[in-house]
N, CA, C and O atoms as a Tripos MOL2 file, in Angstrom:
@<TRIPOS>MOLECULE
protein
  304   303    76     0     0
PROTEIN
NO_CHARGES

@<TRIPOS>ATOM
      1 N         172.5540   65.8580  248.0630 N.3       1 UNK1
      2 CA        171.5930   64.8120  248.3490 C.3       1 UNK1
      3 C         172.2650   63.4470  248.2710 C.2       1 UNK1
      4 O         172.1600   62.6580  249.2100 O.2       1 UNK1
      5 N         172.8900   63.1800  247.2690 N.am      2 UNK2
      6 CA        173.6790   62.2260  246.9820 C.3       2 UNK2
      7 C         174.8340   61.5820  248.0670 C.2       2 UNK2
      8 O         175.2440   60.4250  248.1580 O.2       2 UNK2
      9 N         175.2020   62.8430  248.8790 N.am      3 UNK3
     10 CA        176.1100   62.9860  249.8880 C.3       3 UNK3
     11 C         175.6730   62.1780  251.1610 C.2       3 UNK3
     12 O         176.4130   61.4240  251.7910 O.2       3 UNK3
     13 N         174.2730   62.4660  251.4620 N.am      4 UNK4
     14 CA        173.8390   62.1020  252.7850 C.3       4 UNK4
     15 C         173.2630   60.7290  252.4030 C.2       4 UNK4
     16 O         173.1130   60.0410  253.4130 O.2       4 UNK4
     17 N         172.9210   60.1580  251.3610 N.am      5 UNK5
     18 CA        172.3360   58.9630  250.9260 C.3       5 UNK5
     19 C         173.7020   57.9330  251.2000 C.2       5 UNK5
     20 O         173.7580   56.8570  251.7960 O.2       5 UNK5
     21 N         174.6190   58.6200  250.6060 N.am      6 UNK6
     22 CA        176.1460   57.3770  250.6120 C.3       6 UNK6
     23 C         176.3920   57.4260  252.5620 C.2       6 UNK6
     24 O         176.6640   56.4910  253.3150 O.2       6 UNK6
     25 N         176.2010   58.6450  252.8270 N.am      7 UNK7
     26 CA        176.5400   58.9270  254.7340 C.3       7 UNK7
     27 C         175.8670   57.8060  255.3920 C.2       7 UNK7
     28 O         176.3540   56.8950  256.0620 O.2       7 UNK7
     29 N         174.3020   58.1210  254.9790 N.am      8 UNK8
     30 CA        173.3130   56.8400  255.6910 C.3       8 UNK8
     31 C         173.7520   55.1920  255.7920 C.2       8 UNK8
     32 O         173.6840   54.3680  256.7030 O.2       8 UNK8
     33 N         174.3240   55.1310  254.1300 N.am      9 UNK9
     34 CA        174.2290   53.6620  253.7890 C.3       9 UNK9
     35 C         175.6400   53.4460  254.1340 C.2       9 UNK9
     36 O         175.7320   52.2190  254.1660 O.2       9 UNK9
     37 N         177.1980   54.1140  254.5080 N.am     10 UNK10
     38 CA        177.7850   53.5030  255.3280 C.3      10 UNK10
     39 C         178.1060   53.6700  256.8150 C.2      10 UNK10
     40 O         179.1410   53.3370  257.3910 O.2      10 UNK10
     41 N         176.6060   54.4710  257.5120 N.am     11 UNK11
     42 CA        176.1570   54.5440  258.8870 C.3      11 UNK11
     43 C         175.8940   52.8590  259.1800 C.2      11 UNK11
     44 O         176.2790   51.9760  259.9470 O.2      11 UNK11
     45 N         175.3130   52.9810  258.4570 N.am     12 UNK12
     46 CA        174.3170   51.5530  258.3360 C.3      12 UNK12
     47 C         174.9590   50.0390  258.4740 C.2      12 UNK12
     48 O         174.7990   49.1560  259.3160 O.2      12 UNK12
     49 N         175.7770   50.1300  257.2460 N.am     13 UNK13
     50 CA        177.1550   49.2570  257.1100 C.3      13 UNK13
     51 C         177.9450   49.2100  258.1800 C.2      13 UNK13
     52 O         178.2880   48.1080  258.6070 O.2      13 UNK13
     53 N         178.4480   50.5900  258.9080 N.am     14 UNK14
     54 CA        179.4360   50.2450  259.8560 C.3      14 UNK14
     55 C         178.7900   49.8660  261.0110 C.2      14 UNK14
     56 O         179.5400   49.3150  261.8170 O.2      14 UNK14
     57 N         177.4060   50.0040  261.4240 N.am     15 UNK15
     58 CA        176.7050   49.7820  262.4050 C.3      15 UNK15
     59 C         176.2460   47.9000  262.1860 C.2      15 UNK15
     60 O         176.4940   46.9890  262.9760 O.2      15 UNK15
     61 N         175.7230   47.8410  261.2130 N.am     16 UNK16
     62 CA        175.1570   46.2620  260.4880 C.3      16 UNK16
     63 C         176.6000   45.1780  261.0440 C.2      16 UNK16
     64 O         176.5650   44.1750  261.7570 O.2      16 UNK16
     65 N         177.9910   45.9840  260.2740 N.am     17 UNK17
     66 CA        179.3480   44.9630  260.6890 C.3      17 UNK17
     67 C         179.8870   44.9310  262.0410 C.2      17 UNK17
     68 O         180.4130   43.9690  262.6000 O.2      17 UNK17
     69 N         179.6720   46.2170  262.5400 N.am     18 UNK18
     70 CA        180.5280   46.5390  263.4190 C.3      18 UNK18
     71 C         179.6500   45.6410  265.1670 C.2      18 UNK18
     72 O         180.4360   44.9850  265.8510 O.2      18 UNK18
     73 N         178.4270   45.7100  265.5700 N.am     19 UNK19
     74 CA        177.6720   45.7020  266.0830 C.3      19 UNK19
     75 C         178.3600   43.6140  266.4020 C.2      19 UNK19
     76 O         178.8260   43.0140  267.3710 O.2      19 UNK19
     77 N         178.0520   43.2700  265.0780 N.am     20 UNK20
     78 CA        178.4010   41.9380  265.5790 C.3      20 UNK20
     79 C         179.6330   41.5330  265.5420 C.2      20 UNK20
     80 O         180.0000   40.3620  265.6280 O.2      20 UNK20
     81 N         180.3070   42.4810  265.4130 N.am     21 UNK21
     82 CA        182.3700   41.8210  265.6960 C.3      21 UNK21
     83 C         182.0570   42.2370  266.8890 C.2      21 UNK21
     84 O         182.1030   41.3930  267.7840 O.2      21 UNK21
     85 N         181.7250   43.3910  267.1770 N.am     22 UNK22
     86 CA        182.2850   43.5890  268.7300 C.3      22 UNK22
     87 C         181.5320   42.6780  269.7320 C.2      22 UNK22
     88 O         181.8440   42.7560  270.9200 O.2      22 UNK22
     89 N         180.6340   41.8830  269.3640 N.am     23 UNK23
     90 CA        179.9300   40.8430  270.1840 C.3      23 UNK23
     91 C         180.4990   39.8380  270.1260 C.2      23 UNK23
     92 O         180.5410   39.1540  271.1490 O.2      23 UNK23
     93 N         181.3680   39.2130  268.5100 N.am     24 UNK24
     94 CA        182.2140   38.0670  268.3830 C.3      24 UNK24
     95 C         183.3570   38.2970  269.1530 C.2      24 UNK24
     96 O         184.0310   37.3750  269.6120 O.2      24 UNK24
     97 N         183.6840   39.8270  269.3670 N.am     25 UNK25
     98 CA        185.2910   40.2160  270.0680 C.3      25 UNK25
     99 C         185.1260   39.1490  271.0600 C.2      25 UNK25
    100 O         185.5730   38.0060  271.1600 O.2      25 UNK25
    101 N         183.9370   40.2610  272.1240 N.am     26 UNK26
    102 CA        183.7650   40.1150  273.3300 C.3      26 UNK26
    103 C         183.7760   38.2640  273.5510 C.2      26 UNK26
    104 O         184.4140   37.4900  274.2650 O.2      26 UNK26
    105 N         182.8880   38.1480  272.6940 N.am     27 UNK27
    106 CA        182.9250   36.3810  273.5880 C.3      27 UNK27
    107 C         183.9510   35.5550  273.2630 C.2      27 UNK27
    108 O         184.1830   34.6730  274.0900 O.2      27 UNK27
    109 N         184.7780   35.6000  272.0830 N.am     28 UNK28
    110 CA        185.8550   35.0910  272.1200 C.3      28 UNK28
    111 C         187.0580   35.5770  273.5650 C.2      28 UNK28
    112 O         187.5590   34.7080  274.2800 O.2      28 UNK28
    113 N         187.2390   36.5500  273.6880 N.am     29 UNK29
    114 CA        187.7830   37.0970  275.0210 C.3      29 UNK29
    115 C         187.3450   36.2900  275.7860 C.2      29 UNK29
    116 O         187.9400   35.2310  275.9850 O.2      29 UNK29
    117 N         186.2190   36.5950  276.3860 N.am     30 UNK30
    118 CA        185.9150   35.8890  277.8360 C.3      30 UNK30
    119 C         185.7050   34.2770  277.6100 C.2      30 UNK30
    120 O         185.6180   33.5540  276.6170 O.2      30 UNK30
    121 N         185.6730   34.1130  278.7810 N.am     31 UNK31
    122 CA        185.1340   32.1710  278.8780 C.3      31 UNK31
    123 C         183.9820   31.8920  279.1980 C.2      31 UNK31
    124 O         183.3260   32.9290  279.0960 O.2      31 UNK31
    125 N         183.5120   31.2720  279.4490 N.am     32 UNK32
    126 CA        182.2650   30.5420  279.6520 C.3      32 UNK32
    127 C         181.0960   31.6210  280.5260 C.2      32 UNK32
    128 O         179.9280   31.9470  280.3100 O.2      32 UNK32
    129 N         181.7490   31.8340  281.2170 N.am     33 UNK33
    130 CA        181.5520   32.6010  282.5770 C.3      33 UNK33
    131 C         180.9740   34.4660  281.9580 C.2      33 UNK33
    132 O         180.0940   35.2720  282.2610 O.2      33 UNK33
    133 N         181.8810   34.3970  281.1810 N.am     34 UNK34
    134 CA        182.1610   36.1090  280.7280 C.3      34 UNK34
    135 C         180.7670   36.0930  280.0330 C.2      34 UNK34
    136 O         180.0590   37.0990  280.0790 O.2      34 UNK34
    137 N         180.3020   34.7890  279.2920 N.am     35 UNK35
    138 CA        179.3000   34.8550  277.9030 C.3      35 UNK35
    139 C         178.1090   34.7350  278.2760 C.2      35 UNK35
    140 O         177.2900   35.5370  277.8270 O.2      35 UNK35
    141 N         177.6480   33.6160  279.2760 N.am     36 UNK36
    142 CA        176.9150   33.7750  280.3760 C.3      36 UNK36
    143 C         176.4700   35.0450  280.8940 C.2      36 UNK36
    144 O         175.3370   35.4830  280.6980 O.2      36 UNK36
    145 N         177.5660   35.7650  281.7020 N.am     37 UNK37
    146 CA        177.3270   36.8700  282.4170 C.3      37 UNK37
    147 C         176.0920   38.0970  281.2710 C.2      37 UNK37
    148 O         174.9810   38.6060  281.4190 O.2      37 UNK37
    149 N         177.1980   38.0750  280.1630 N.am     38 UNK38
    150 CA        176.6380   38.9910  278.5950 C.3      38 UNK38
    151 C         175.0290   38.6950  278.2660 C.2      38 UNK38
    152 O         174.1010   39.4320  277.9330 O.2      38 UNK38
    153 N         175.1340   37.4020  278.4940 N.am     39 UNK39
    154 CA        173.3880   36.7880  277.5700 C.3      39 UNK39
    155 C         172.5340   37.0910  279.1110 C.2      39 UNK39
    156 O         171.3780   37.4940  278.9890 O.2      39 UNK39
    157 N         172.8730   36.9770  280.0000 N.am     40 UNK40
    158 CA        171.7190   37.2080  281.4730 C.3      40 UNK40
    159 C         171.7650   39.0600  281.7640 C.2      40 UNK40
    160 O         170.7570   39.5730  282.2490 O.2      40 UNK40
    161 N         172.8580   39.8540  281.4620 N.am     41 UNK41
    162 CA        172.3700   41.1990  281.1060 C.3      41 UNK41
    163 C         171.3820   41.6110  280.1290 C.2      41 UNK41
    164 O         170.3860   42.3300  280.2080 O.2      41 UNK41
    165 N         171.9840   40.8930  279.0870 N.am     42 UNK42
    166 CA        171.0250   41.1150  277.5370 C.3      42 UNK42
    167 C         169.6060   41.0620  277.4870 C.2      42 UNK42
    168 O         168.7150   41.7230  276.9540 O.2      42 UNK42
    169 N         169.6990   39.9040  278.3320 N.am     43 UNK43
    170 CA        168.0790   39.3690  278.8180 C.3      43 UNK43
    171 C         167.3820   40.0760  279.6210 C.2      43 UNK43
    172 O         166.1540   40.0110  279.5520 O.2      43 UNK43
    173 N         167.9730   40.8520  280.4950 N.am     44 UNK44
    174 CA        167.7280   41.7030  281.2620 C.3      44 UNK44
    175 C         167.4080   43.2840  280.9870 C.2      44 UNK44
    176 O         166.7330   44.1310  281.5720 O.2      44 UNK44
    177 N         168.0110   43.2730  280.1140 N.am     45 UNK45
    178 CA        168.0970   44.6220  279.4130 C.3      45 UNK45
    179 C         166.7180   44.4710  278.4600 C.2      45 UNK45
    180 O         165.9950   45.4110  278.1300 O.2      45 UNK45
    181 N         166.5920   43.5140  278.2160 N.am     46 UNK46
    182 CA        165.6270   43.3970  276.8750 C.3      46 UNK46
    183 C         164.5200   43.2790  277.6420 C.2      46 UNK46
    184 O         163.6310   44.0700  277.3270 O.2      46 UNK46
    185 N         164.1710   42.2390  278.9380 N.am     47 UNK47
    186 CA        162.9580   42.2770  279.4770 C.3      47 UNK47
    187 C         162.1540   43.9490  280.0580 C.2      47 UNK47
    188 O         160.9690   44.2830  280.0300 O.2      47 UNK47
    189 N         163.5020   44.7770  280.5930 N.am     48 UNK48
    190 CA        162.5940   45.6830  280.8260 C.3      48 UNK48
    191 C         164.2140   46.6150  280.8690 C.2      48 UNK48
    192 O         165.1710   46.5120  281.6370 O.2      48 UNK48
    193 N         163.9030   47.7320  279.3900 N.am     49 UNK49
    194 CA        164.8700   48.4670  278.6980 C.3      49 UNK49
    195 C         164.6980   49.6150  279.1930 C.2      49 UNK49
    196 O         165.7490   50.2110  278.9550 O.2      49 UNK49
    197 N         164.0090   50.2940  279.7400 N.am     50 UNK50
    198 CA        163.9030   51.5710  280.6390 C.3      50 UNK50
    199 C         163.6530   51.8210  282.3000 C.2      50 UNK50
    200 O         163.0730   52.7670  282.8330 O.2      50 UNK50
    201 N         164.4060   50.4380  283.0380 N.am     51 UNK51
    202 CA        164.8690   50.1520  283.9480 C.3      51 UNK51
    203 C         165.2450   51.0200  284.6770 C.2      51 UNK51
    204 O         164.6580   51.2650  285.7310 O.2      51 UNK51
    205 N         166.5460   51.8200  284.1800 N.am     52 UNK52
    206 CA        167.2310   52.6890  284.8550 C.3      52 UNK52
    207 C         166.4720   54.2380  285.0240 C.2      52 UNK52
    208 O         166.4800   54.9730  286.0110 O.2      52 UNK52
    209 N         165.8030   54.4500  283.6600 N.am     53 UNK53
    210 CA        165.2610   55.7390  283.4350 C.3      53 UNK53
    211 C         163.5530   55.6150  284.6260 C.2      53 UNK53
    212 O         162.7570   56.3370  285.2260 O.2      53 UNK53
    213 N         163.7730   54.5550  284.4120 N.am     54 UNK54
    214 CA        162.1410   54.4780  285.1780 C.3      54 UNK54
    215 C         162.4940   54.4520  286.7680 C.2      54 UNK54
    216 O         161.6940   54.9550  287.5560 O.2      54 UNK54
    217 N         163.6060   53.9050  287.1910 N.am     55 UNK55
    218 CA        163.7200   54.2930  288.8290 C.3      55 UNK55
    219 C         164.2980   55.7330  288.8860 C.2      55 UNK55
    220 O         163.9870   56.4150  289.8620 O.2      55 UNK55
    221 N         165.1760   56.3050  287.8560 N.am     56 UNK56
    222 CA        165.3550   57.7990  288.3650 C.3      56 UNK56
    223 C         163.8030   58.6180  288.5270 C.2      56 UNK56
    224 O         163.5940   59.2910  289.5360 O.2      56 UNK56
    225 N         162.7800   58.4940  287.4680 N.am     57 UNK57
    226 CA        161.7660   58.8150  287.5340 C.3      57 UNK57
    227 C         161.0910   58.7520  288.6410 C.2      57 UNK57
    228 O         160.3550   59.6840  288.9640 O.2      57 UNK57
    229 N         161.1980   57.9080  289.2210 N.am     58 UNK58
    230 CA        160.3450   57.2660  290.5730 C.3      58 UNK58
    231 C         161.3400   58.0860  291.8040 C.2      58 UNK58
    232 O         160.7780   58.3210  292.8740 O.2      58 UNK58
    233 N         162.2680   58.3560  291.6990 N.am     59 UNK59
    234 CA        163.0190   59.1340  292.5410 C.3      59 UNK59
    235 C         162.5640   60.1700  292.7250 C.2      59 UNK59
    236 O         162.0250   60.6330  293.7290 O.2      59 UNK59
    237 N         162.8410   60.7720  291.3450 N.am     60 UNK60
    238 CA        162.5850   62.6270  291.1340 C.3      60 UNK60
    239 C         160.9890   62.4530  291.6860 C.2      60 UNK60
    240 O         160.6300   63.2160  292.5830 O.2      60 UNK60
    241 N         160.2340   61.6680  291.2680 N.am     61 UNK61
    242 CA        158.6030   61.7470  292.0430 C.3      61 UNK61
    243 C         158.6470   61.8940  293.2180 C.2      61 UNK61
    244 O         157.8290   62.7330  293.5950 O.2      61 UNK61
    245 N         159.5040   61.2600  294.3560 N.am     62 UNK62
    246 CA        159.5600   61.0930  295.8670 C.3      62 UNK62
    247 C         159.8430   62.2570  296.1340 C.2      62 UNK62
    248 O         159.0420   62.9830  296.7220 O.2      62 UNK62
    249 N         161.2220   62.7220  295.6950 N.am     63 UNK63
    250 CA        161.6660   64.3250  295.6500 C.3      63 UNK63
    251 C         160.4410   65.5220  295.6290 C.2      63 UNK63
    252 O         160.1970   66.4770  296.3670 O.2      63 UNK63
    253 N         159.9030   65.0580  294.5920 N.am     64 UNK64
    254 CA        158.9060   66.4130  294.3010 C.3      64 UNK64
    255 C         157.7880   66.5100  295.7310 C.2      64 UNK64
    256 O         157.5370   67.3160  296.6260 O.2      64 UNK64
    257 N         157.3760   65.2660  295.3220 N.am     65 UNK65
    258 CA        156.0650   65.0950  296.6370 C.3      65 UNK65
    259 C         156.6680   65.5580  298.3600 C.2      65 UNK65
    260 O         156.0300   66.0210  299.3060 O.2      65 UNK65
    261 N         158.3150   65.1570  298.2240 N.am     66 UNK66
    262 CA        158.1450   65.7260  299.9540 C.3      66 UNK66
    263 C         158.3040   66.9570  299.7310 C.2      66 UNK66
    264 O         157.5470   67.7650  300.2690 O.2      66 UNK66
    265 N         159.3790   67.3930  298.8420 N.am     67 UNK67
    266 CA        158.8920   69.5640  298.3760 C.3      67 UNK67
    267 C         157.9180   69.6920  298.6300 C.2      67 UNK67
    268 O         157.7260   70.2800  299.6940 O.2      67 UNK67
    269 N         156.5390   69.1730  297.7250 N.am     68 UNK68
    270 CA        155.3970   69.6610  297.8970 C.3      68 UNK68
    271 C         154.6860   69.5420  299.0820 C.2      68 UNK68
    272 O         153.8090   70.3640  299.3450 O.2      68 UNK68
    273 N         154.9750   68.5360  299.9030 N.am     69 UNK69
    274 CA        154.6270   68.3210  300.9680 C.3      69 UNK69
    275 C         155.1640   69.2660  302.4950 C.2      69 UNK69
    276 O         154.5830   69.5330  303.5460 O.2      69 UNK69
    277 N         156.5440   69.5660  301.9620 N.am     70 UNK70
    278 CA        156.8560   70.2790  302.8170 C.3      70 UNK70
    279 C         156.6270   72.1360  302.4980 C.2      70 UNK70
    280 O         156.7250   73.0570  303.3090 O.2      70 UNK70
    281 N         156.3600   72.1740  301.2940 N.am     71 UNK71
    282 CA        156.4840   73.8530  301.1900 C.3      71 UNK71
    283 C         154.4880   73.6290  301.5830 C.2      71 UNK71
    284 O         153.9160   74.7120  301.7060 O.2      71 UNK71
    285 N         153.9850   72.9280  301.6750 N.am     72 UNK72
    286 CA        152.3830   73.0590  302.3950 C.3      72 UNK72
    287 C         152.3510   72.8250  303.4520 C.2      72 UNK72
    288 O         151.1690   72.7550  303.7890 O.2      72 UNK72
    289 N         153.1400   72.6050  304.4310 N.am     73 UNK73
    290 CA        153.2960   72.5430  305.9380 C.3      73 UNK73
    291 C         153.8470   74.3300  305.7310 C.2      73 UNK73
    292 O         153.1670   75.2680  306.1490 O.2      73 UNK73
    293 N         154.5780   74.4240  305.3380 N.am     74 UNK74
    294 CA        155.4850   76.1770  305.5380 C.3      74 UNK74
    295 C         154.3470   77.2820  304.6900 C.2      74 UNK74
    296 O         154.7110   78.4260  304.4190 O.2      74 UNK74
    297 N         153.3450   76.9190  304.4260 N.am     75 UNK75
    298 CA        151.9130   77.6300  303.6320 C.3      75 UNK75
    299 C         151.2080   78.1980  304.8660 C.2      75 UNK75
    300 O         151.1030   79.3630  305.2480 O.2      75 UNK75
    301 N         150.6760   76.8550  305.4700 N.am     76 UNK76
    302 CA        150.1050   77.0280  306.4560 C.3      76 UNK76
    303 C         150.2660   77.7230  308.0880 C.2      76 UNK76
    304 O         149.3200   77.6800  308.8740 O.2      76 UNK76
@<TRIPOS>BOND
     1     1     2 1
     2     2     3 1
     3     3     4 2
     4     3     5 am
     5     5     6 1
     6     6     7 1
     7     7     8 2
     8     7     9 am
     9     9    10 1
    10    10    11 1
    11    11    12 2
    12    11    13 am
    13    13    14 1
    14    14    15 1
    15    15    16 2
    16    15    17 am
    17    17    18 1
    18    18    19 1
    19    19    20 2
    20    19    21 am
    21    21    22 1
    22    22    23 1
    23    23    24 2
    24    23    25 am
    25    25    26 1
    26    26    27 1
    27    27    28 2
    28    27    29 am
    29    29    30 1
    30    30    31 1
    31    31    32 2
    32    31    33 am
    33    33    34 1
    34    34    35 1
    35    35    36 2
    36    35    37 am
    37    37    38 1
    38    38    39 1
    39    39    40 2
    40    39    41 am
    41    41    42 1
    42    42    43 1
    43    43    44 2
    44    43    45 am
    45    45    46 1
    46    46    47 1
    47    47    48 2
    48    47    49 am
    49    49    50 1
    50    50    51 1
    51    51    52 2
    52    51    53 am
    53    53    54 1
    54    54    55 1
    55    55    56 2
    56    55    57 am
    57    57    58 1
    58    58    59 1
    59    59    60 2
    60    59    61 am
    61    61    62 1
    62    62    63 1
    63    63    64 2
    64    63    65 am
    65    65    66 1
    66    66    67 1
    67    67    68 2
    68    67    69 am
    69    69    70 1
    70    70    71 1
    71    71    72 2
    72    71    73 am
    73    73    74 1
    74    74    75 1
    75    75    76 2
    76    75    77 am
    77    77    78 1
    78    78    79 1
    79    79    80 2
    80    79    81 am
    81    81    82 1
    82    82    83 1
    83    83    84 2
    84    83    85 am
    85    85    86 1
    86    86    87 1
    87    87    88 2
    88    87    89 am
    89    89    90 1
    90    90    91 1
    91    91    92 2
    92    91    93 am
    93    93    94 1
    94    94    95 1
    95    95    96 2
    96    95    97 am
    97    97    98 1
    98    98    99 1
    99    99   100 2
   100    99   101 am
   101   101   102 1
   102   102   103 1
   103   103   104 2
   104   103   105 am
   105   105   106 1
   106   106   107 1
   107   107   108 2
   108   107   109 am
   109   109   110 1
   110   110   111 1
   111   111   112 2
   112   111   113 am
   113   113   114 1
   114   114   115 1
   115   115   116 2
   116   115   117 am
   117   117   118 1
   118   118   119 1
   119   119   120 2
   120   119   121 am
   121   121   122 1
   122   122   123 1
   123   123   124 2
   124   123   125 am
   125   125   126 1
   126   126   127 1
   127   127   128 2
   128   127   129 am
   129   129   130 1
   130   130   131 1
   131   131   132 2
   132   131   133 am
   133   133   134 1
   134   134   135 1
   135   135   136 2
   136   135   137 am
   137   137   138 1
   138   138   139 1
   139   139   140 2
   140   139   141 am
   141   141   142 1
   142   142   143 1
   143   143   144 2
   144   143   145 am
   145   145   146 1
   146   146   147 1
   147   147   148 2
   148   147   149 am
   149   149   150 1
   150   150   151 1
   151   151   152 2
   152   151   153 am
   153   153   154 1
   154   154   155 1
   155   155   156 2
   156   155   157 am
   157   157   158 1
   158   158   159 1
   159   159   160 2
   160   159   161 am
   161   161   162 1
   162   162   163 1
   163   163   164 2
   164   163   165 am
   165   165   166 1
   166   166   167 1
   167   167   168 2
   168   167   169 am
   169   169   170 1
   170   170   171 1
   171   171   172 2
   172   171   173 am
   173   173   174 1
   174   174   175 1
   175   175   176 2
   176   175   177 am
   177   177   178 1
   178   178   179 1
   179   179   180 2
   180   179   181 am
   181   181   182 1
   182   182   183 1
   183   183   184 2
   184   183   185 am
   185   185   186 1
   186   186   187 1
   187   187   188 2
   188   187   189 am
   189   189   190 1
   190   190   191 1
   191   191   192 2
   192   191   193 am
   193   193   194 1
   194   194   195 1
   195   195   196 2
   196   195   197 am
   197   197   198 1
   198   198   199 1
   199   199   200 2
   200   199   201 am
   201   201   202 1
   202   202   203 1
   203   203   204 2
   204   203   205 am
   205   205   206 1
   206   206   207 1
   207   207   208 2
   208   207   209 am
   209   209   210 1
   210   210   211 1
   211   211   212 2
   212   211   213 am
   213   213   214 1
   214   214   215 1
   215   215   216 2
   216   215   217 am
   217   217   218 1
   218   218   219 1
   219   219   220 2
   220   219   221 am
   221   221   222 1
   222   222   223 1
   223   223   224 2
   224   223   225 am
   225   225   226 1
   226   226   227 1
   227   227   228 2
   228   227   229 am
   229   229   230 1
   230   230   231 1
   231   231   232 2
   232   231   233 am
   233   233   234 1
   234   234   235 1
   235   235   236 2
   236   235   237 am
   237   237   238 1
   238   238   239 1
   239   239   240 2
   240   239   241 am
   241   241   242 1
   242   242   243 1
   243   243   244 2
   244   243   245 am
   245   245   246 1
   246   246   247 1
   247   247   248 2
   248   247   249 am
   249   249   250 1
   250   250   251 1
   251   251   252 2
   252   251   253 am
   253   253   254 1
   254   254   255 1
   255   255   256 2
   256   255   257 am
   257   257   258 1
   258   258   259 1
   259   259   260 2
   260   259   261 am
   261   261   262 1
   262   262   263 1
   263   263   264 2
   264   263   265 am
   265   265   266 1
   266   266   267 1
   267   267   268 2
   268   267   269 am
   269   269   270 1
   270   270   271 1
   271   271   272 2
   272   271   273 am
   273   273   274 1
   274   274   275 1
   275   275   276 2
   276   275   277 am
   277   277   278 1
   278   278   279 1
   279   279   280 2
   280   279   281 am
   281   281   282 1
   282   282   283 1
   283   283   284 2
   284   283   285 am
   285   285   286 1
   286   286   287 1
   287   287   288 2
   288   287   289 am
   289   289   290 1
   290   290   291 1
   291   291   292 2
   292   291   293 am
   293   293   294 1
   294   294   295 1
   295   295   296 2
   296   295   297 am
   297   297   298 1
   298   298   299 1
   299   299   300 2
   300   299   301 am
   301   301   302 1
   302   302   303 1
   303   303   304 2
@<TRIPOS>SUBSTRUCTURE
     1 UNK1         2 RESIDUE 1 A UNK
     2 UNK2         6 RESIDUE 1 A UNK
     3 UNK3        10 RESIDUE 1 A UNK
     4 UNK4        14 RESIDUE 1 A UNK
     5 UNK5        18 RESIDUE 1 A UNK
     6 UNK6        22 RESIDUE 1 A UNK
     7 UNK7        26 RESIDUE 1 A UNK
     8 UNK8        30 RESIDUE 1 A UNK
     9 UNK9        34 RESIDUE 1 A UNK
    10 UNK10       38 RESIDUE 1 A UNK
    11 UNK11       42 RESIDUE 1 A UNK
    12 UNK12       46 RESIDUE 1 A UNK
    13 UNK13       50 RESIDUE 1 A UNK
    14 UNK14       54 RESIDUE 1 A UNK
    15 UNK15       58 RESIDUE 1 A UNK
    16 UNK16       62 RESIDUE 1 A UNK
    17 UNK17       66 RESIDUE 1 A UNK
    18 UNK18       70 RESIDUE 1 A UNK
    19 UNK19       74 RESIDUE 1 A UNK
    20 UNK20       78 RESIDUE 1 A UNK
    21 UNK21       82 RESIDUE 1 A UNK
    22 UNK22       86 RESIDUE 1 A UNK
    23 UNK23       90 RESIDUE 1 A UNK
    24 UNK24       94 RESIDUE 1 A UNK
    25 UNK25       98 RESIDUE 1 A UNK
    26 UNK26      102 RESIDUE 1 A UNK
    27 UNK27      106 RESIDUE 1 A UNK
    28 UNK28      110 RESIDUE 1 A UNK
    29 UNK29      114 RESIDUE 1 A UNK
    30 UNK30      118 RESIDUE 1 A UNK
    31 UNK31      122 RESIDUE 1 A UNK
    32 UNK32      126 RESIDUE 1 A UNK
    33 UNK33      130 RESIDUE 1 A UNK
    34 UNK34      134 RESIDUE 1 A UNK
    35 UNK35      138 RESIDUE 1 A UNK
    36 UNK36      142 RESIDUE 1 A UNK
    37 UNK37      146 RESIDUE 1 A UNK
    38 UNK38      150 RESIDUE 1 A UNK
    39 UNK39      154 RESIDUE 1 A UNK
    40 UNK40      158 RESIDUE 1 A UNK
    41 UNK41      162 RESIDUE 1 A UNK
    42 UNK42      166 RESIDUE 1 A UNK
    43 UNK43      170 RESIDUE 1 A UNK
    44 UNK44      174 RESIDUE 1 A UNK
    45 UNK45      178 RESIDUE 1 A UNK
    46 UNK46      182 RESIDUE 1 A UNK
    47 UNK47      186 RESIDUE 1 A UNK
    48 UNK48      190 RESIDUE 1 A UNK
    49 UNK49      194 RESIDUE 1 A UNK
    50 UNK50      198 RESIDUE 1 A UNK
    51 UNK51      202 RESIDUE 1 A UNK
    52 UNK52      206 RESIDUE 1 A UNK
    53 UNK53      210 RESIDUE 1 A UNK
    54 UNK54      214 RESIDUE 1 A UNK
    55 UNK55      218 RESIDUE 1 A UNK
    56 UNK56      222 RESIDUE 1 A UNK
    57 UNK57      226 RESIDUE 1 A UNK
    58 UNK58      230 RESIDUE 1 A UNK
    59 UNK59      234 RESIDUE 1 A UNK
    60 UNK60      238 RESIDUE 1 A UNK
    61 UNK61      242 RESIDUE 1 A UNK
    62 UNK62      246 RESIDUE 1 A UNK
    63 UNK63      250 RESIDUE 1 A UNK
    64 UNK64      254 RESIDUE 1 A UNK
    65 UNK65      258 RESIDUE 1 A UNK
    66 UNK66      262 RESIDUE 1 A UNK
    67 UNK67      266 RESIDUE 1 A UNK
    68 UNK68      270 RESIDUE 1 A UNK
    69 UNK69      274 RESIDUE 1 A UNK
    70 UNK70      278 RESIDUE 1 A UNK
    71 UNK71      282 RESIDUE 1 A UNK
    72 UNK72      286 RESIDUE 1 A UNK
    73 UNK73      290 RESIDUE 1 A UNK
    74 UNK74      294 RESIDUE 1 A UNK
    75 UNK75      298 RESIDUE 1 A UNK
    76 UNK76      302 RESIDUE 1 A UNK
């Protein structure tokens, strides 16, 4: 028990430290341009976070409906 309590709390830690170096990495690296680019994804990502999952969804829907559409033409 003791084991997974210390696991959690330096999950946590390396996630808590790690999360914002690699954001300090990144913008020290790039220039103006690079940090910009980062904060208008971020923003983007944050306004609407299931973006990607929600147009595959909307795909696989189109998919299904002409199947269904077409195995009821081949019914009839």
């Amino acid at each position: 028990m003791d084991s997974n309590i210390i696991l959690v709390l330096c999950l946590t830690a390396l996630i808590g430290l790690g999360i914002p170096a690699m954001l300090y990495a990144g913008l020290r690296r790039g220039g103006t341009v690079g940090q910009i680019e980062l904060l208008r994804r971020a923003s983007r990502q944050a306004r609407q976070p299931w973006q990607r999952e929600d147009s595959q969804l909307a795909e696989l829907s189109q998919k299904v409906e002409a199947l269904r559409a077409k195995t009821d033409q081949t019914a009839k």
